[in-house]
C-alpha positions in Angstrom: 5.5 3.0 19.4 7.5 0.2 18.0 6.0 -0.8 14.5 8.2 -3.6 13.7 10.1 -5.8 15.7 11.9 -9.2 14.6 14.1 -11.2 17.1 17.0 -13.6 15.6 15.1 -14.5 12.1 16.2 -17.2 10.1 14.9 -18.5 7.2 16.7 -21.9 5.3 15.8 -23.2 2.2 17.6 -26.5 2.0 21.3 -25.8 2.3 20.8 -21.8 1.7 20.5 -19.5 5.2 18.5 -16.9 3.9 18.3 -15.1 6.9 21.0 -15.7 10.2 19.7 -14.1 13.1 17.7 -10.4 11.7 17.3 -8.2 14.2 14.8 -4.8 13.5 13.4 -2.2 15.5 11.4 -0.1 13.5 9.2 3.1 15.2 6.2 4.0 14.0 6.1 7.1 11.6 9.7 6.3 10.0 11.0 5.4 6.6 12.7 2.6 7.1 15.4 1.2 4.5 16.5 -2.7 4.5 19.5 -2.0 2.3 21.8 -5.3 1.0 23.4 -6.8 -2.3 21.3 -9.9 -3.9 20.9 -12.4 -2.3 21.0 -11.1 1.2 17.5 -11.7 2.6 15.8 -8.8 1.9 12.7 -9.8 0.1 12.7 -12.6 2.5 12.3 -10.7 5.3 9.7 -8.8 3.6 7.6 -11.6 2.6 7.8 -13.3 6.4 6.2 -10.1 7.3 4.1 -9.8 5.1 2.8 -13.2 6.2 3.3 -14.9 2.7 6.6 -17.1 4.6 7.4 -18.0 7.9 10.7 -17.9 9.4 12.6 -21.3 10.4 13.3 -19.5 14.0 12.4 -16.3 15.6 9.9 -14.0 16.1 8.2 -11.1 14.5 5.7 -8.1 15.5 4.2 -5.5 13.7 2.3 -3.0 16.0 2.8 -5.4 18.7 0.5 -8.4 17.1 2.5 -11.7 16.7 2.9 -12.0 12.7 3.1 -15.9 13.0 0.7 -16.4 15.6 -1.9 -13.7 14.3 -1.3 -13.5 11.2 -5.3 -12.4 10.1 -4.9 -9.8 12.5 -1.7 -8.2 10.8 -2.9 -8.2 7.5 -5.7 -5.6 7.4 -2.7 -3.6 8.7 -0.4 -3.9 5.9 0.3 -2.7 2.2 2.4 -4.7 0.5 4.3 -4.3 -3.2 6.6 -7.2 -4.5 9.1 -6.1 -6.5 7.7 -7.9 -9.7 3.9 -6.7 -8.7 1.9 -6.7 -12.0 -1.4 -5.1 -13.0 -4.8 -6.6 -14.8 -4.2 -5.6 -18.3 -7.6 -5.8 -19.1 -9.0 -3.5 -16.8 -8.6 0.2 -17.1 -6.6 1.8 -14.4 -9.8 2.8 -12.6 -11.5 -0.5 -12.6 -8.1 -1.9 -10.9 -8.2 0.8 -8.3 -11.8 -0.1 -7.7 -11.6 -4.0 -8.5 -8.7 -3.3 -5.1 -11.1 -1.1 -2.7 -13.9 -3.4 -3.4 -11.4 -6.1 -1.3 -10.6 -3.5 1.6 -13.4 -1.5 1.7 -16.8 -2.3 4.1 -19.4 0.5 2.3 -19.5 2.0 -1.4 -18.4 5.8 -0.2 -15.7 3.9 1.3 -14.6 2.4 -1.7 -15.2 5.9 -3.6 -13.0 7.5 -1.1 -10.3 5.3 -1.8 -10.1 5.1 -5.7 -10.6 8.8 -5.5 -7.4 8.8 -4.0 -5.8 6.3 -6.0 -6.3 8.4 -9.0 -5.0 11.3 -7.2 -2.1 9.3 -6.4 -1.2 7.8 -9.5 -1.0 11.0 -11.3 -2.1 9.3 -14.3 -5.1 11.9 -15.4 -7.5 10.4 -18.0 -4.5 7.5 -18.8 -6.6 5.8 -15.6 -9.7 5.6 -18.6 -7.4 3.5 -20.3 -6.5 -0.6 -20.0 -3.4 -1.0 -18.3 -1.9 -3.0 -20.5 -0.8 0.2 -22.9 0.9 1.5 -20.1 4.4 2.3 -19.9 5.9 0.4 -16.7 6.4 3.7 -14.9 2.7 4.3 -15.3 1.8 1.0 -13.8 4.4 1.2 -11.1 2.6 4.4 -10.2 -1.1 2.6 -10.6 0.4 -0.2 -8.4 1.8 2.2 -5.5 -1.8 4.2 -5.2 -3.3 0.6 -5.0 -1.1 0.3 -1.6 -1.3 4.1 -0.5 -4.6 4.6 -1.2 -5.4 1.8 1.2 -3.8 4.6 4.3 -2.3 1.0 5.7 -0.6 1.1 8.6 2.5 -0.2 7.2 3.7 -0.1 3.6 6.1 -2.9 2.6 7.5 -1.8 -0.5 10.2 -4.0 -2.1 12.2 -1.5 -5.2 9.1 0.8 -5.0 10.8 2.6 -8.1 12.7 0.1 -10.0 13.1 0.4 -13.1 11.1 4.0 -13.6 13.1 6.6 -15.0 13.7 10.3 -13.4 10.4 12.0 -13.8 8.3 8.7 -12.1 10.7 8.1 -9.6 11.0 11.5 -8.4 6.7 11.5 -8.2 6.7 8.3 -6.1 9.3 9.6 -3.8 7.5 12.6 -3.2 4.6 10.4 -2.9 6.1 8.3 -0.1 6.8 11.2 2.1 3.5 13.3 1.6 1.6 10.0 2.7 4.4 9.4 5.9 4.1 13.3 6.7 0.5 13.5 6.1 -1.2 10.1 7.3 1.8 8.5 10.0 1.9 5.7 7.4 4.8 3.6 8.6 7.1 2.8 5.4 9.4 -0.5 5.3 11.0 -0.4 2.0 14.2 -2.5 0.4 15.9 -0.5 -2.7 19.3 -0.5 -4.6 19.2 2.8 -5.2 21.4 4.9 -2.9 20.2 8.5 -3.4 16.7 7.5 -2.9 17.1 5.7 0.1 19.8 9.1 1.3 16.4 11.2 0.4 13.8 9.1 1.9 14.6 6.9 5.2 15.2 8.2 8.6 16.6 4.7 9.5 18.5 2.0 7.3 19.8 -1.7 7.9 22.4 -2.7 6.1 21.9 -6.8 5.4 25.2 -8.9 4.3 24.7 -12.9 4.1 21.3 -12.5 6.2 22.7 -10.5 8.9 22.7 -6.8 9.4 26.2 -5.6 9.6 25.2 -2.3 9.8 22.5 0.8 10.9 21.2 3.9 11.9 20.4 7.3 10.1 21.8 7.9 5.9 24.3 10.1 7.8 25.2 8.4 10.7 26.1 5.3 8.4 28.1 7.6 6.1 30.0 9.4 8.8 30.7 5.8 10.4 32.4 4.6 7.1 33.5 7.8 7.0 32.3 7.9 3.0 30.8 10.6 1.2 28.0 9.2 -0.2 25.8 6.1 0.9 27.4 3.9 -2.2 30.5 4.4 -0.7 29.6 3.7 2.6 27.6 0.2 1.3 30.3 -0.7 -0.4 33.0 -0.4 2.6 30.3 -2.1 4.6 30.0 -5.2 2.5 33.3 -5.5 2.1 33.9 -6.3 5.7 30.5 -7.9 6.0 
């Protein structure tokens, strides 16, 4: 089944085009990366389907429900993580999981179930007792991805879902990723700079130059196409030409 599918988006903010004409196809079950310099639409495209923006043209569907024309009928469907996400500081890490199921959740042992897996998620142990504003901002970047996977969404949106961490959190929030994809059929969208994590993770990529994708298809297909050794090379060659 098709998860995502967007049709000639475009998105201009005054004299910028954001996005020129984004075509996706993403199936259901896949790690999907959306791979481009700054500035190339990425987080724009993940925002219009998210339903925070809407495009200036085109279309979009997740799970075959019209994000601009439904839009309260994609969102129970979605899990979403901006880039520049934050926490409460003045909760402890288990009042924020719970202060989150208490928004998604329709009974108590429903909202039990899911902090119970947000802890188990996070990895964080007793820190979770603490407020989060002593964490470090790996901890909270794991607090802030068990707020999303905890929630079992249909689709995760996760925009740099490891930026900034360093080895030892980045390597738990990949594996993370993949349990939950393997595991649950969570559909993953997910932008990243980061080469070797998108080579581990996706089973598709776009590559996005000046709002259009100027190239796609499996980590290896896109390296063997640029004929590259490594996915940096391959971006590279591609945005060169883009």
């Amino acid at each position: 089944m098709d998860a995502v599918i967007t049709e000639n988006l475009r998105k201009i903010y005054g004299p910028t085009v954001a996005l020129d004409g984004l075509n996706l196809n993403i199936k259901e079950g896949q790690v999907f990366g959306l791979i481009g310099p700054n500035g190339s639409g990425k987080t724009t495209t993940l925002r219009i389907l998210s339903t925070l923006i809407r495009p200036t043209e085109g279309s979009a569907s997740i799970f075959g429900i019209d994000v601009l024309k439904d839009p309260d009928q994609v969102r129970p469907m979605l899990g979403y993580l901006p880039e520049e996400a934050g926490v409460y500081k003045n909760l402890t890490g288990n009042d924020y999981l719970r202060f989150v199921a208490s928004l998604y959740s329709k009974t108590q042992a429903d909202a039990d179930a899911m902090v119970s897996r947000g802890a188990e998620i996070s990895g964080l142990g007793d820190r979770l007792k603490d407020n989060a504003g002593g964490y470090s901002q790996g901890m909270r970047r794991r607090l802030l991805i068990s707020r999303v996977m905890m929630l079992r969404p249909k689709l995760a949106i996760l925009d740099e879902p490891t930026s900034g961490l360093d080895v030892v959190h980045s390597t738990h929030v990949r594996n993370l990723i993949r349990k939950y994809v393997s595991d649950y059929g969570v559909t993953v969208l997910l932008s990243s700079h980061n080469m070797l994590e998108v080579d581990f993770l996706c089973d598709q990529i776009v590559l996005v130059n000046k709002g259009r994708v100027v190239a796609s298809g499996t980590p290896t297909g896109v390296k063997e196409e640029q004929r590259a050794s490594n996915l940096e090379d391959a971006f590279m060659k591609v945005i060169a030409h883009g």
